[in-house]
C-alpha positions in Angstrom: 84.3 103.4 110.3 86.0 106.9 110.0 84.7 109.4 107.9 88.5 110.3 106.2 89.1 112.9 103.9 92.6 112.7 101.8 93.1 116.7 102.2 92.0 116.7 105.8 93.7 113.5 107.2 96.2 112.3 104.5 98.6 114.6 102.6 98.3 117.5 105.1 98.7 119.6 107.7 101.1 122.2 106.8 103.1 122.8 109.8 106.3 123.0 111.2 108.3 120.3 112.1 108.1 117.5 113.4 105.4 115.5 114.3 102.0 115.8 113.1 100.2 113.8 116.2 102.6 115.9 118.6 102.8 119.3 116.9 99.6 119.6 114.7 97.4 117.6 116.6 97.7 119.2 120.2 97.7 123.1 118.0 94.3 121.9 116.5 93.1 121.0 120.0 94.0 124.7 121.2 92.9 126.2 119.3 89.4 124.7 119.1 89.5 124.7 122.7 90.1 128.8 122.4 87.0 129.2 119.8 84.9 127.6 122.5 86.2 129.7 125.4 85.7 132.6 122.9 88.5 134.7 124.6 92.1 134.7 125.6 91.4 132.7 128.5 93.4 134.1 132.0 95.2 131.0 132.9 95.0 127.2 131.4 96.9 124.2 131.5 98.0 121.0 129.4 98.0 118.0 131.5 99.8 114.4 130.2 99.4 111.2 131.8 102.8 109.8 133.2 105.0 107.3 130.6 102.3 108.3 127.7 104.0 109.0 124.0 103.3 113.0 124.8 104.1 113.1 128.3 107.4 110.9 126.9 108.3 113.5 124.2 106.0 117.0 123.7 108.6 119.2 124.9 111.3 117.2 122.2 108.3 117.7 119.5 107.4 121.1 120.1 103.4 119.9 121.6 104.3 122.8 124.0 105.0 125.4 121.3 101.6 124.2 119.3 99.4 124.8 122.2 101.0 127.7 123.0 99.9 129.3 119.8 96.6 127.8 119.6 95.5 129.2 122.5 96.8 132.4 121.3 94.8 132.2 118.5 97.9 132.2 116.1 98.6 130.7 112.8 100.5 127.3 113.3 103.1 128.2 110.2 103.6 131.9 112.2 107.5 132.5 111.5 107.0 132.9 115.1 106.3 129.2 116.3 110.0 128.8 117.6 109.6 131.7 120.5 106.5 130.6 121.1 107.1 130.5 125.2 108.4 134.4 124.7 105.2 135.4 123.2 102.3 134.3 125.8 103.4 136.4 128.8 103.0 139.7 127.2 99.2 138.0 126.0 98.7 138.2 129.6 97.6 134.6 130.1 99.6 131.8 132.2 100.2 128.7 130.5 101.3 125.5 132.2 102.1 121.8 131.0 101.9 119.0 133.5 102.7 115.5 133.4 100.4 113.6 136.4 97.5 111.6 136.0 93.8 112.1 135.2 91.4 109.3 134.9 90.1 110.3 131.3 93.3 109.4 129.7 92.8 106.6 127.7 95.0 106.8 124.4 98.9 107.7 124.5 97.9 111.2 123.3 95.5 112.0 125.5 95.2 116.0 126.5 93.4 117.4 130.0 92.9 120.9 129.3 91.5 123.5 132.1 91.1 127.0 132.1 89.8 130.2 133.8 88.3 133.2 132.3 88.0 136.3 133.0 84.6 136.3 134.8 85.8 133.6 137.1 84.0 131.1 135.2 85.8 127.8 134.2 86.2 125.9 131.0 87.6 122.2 131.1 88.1 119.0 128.0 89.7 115.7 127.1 90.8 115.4 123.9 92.8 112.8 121.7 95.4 113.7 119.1 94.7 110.9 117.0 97.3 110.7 114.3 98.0 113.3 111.6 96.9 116.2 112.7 93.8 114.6 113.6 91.8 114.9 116.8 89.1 113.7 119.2 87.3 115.6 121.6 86.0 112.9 124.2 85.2 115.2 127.6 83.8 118.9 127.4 82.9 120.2 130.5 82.5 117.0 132.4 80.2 115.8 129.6 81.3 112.7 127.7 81.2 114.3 124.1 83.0 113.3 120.7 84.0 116.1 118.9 86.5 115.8 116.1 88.1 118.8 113.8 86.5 118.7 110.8 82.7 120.2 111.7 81.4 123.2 113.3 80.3 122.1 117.4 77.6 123.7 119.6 77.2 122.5 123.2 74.4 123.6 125.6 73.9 122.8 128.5 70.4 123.4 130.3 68.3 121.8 133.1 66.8 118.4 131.7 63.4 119.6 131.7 64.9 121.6 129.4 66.4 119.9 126.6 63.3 118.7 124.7 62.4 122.5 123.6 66.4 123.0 123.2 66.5 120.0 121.3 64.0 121.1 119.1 65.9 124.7 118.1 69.3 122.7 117.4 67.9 120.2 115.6 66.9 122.5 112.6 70.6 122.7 112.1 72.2 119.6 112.3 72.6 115.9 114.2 72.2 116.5 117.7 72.9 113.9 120.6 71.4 114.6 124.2 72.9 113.6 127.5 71.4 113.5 130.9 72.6 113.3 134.6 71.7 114.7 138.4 69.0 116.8 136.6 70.9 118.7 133.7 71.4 118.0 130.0 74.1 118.4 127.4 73.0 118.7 124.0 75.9 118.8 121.3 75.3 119.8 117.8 77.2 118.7 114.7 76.9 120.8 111.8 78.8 121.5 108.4 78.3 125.0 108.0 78.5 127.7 110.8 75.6 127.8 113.2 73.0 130.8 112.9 74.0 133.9 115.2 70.2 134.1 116.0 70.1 130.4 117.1 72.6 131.5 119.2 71.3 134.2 120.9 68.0 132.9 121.1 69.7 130.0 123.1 71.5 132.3 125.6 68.4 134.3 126.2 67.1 131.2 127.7 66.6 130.5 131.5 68.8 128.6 133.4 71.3 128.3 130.4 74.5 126.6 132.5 76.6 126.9 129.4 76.9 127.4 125.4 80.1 126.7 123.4 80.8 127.2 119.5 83.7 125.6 118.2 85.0 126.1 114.8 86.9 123.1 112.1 89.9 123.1 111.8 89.7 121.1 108.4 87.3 121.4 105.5 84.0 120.3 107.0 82.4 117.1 106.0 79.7 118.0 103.8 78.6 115.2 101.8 78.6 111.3 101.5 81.5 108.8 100.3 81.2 107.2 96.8 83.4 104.4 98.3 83.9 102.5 101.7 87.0 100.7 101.1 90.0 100.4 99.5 88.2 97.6 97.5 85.3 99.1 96.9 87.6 102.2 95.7 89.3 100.3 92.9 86.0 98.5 91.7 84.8 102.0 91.3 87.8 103.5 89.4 87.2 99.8 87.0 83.7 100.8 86.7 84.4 104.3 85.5 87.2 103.9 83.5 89.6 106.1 85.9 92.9 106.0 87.0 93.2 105.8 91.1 94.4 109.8 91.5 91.1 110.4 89.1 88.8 108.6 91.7 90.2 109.5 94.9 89.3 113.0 93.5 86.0 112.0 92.8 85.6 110.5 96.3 87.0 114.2 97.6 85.0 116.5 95.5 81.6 113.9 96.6 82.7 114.4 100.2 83.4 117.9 100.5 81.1 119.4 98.3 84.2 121.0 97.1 84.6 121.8 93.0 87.4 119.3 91.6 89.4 122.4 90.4 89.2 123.9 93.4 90.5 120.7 95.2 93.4 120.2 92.5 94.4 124.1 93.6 94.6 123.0 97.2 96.8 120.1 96.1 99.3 121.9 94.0 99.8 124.7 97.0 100.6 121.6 98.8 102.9 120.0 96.4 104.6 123.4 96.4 105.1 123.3 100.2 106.5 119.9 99.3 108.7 121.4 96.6 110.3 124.1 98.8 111.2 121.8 101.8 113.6 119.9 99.2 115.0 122.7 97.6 115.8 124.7 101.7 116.8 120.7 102.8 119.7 120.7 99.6 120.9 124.3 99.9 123.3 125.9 101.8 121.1 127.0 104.3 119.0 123.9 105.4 117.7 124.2 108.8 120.2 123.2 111.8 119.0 119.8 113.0 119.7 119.1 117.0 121.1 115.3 116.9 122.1 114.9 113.1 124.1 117.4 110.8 122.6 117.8 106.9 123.4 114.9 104.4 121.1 115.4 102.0 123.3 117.6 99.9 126.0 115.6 100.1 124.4 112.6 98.9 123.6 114.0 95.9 126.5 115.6 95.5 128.2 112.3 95.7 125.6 110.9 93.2 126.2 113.4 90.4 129.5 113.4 90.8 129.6 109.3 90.3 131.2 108.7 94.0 128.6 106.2 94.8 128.1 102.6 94.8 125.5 102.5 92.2 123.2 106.3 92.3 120.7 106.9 90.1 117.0 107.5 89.9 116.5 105.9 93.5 119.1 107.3 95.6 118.2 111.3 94.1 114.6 110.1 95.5 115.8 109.5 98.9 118.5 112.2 99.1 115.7 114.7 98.3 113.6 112.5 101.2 116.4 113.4 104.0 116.4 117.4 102.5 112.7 117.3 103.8 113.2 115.6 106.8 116.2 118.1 107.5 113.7 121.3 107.2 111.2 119.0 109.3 113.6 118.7 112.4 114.5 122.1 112.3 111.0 123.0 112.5 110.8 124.6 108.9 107.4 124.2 107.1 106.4 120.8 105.7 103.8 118.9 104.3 102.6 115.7 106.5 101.8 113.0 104.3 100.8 111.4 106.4 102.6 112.2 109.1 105.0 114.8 110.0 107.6 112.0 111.3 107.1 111.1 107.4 107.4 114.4 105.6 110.0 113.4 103.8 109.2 110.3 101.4 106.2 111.9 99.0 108.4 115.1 98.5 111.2 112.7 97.7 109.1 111.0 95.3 107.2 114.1 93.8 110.1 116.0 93.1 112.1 113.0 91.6 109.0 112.9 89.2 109.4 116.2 88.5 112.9 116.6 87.5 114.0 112.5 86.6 110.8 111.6 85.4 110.1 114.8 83.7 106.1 114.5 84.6 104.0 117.8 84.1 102.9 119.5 86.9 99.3 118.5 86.6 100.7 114.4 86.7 102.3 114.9 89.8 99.2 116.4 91.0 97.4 113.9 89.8 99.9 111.3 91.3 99.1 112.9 94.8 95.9 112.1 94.8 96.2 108.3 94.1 99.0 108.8 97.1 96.0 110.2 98.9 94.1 107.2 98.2 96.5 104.9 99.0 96.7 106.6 102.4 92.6 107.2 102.9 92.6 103.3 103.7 94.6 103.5 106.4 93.3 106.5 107.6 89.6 104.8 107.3 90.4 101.5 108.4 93.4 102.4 111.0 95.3 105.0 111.9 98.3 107.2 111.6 99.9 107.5 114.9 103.2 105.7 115.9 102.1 105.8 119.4 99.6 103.5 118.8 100.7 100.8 116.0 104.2 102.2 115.6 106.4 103.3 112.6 104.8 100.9 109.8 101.4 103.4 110.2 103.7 106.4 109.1 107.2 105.9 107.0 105.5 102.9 106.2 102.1 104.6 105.2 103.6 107.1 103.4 106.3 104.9 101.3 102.9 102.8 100.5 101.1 106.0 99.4 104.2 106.5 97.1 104.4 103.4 95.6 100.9 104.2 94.6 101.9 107.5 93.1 104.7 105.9 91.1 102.1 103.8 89.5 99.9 106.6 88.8 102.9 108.9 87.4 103.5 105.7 84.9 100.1 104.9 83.9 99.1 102.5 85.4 95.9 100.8 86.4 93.7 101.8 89.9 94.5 98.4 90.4 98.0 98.1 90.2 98.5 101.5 92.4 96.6 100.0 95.1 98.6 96.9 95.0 101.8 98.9 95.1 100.5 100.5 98.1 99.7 96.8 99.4 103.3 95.1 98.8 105.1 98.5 100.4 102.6 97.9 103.5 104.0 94.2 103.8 107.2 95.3 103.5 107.1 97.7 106.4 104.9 95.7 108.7 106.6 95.0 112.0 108.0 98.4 111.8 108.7 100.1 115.2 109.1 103.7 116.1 112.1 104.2 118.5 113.3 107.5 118.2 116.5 108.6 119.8 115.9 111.0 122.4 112.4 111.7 121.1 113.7 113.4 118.3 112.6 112.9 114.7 115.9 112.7 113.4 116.6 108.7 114.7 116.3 106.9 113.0 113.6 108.4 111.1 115.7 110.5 108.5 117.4 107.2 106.9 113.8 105.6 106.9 112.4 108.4 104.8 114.7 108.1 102.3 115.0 104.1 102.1 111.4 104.0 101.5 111.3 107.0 98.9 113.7 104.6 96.8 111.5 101.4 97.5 108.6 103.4 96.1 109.7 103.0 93.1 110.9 99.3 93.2 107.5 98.8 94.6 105.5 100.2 91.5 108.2 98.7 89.2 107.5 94.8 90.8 103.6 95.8 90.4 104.2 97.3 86.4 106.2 94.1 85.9 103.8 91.7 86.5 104.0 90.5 90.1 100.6 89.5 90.9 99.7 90.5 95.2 97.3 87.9 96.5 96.5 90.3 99.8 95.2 93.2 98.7 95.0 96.4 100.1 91.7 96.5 102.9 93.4 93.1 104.2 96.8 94.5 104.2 95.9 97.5 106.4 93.9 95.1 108.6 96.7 93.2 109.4 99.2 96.2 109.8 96.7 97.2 111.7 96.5 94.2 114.3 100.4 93.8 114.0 100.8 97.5 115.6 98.8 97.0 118.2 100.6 93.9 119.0 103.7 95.7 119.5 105.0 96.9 122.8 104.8 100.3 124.2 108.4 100.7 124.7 108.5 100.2 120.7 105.6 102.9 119.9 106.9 106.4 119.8 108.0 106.2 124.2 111.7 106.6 123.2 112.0 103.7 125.4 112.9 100.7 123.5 115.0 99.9 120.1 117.4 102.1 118.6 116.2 104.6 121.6 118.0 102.6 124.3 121.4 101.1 122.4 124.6 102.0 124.3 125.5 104.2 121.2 122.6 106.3 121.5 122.6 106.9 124.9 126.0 108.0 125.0 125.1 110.5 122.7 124.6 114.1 124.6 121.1 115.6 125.4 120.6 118.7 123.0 117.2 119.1 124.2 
């Protein structure tokens, strides 16, 4: 079962637009891959397996812009992300994406990476971008390995005879795991704080060292235990202590990270106000130009406040201020994923309608994230956030669950009730397929955002009112879960099936 943290794998990354499995994901992989190489490497390449979802779409989604500046060792939210290709050449290193086949591949994200340094010496990995943001190292150096982002790595690789004294120095740090074949040994070390700089160079002083690689998180290491398991075992816990769900996810966080609950709610609110700014740039004048779509957002509530529309109100101000997101996302402004970056727009729609509609504190709606988080964590434990693997229901679907959770928060009410929220927003989006139109977020991913934004609420409001869910929440995900991988791979993020392929769609011209 997946160790998930809400900050780490939930409401986050901060990036720019517009998928978190196809932007965030293959930068976190760069850029761990350039704290092992420990330098700018002099050449390297990013290899896709023909017809995956990356191969499919990383240009459309900006995968080559991410990688481009995590090898260059650059912030992900640089101002600079856009002329990303401009950049490398003066860093004086050759970067090259390919599409052709390697027999690692094994997950419609999979990542080949190979370099050369400057000594002549090579570096080569595998890795996974798993939904998110998240990741999966699975090859380093020809070594089968599993490596994910949210730990500090060591790999050594020595002659077998070898790796029993190794073994020994590592194992003062951390967990270490031990490979063997044709007479050498691969030790990898998993630790939650940085490894010793003596340990270090007391391993490179020994003989026949073949190799030693560090590679730094790129989430909050994983420092402690979980208080909870499941998303039942979560609301029996919030019962026990008398808290409200956004109270005990944050206990489950503060548990996990070792992290001070203040210190955690900080991290929140920064994110909130991420969330905050990507409606206010998606309603003004000046949101971000979008490549298929012009902006609606403003309009829409325009329209609304000027009584133009059918009915308006609380629910359609939530999902016009869910588009205004998902306009900044597809221009590749800064977002919030939660969970995903195809998602970024329905918990900023809700938020922000709880801000100024439901005239909740700040604090609340901080509060109200968390229980979003938790909502989310189930999945994210029990699942997984990636389209390319179980479609859209595991993101617009996750995150209009995770809302419907907040809502419930916001209002008061019990752990209970927010998890069943979440539950009855899952079944609603099960079956939910992710056929983008020309591999652009934009397709119908921007009317999706804002739909489920407004069904948040009417989620929590069937849950306050008494409807009683017989399915709760760990079966619900299960069976999302299942349904996903049923589907097709034509219907899971390939741009190759639905909407993706209607006669409307592709008469529509190429922008990218």
């Amino acid at each position: 079962m997946t160790t998930a943290s809400i900050l780490n794998n939930v409401i986050g990354p901060v990036m720019p637009g517009s998928s978190s499995s196809h932007t965030a994901g293959p930068y976190h992989i760069a850029k761990m891959c350039r704290s092992m190489i420990g330098e700018l490497p002099c050449e390297i390449s990013f290899t896709f397996e023909p017809a995956s979802s990356i191969a499919e779409v990383y240009h459309e989604q900006g995968s080559d812009l991410a990688m481009i500046m995590g090898t260059l060792d650059l912030p992900l939210t640089d101002p600079r992300f856009k002329r990303a290709f401009d950049l490398f050449p003066s860093y004086g290193v050759d970067i090259k994406f390919i599409v052709k086949s390697f027999p690692e591949s094994c997950h419609p994200n999979s990542i080949k990476i190979e370099a050369k340094l400057k000594d002549g010496s090579t570096f080569s990995a595998v890795a996974d971008s798993t939904g998110g943001g998240a990741l999966l190292f699975r090859w380093l150096n020809g070594w089968e390995a599993e490596m994910t982002g949210d730990a500090y790595w060591l790999s050594v690789e020595v002659p077998a005879e070898r790796s029993a004294h190794v073994g020994e120095i590592l194992e003062k740090s951390g967990k270490v795991s031990i490979s063997e074949k044709n007479g050498r040994a691969m030790l990898l070390l998993s630790t939650a704080a940085p490894v010793d700089s003596l340990i270090i160079e007391k391993l490179k002083s020994e003989k026949m060292l073949f190799g030693c690689f560090c590679a730094i998180p790129v989430f909050f290491p994983i420092r402690g235990e979980r208080i909870f398991t499941s998303g039942e075992e979560m609301v029996k816990y919030a019962e026990e202590k008398g808290l409200s769900l956004g109270e005990a996810a944050l206990e489950f966080e503060s548990a996990l990270l070792c992290m001070p609950k203040e210190t955690l709610d900080a991290e929140m609110d920064r994110r909130l106000q991420v969330m905050i700014d990507s409606v206010t740039l998606g309603l003004s004048e000046n949101s971000p130009q979008m490549f298929l779509l012009d902006p609606a957002a403003k309009k829409i509530m325009d329209a609304e406040k000027e009584g133009r529309l059918a009915l308006g109100g609380i629910h359609t101000r939530a999902a016009a201020r869910a588009m205004a997101a998902m306009q900044v996302n597809s221009g590749q402004g800064i977002v919030c994923a939660a969970p995903t970056g195809g998602s970024a727009g329905v918990i900023p729609g809700v938020v922000v309608t709880m801000l100024e509609d439901m005239k909740k504190t700040r604090e609340e709606v901080v509060r109200s994230m968390w229980a979003a988080g938790a909502i989310g964590w189930v999945l994210a434990t029990r699942g997984t956030f990636a389209a390319e693997v179980c479609g859209c229901q595991v993101e617009i679907g996750a995150a209009g669950a995770m809302g419907a959770g907040a809502v419930v928060e916001a209002a008061g009410g019990s752990a209970r009730q927010a998890a069943d929220a979440g539950a009855i927003m899952f079944q609603n989006a099960m079956g939910l397929v992710c056929d983008l139109v020309q591999a652009i977020v934009e397709i119908p991913c921007h009317t999706r955002n804002g739909s489920f934004a407004s069904q948040s609420f009417i989620c929590a409001d069937m849950i306050l009112g008494g409807y009683y869910n017989a399915v709760h929440i760990d079966d619900t995900v299960d069976a999302v879960y299942s349904s996903g991988r049923m589907l097709p791979i034509e219907l899971r993020c390939t741009s190759l099936g639905g909407m993706a392929v209607t006669p409307s769609a592709l008469s529509m011209p190429r922008k990218r």
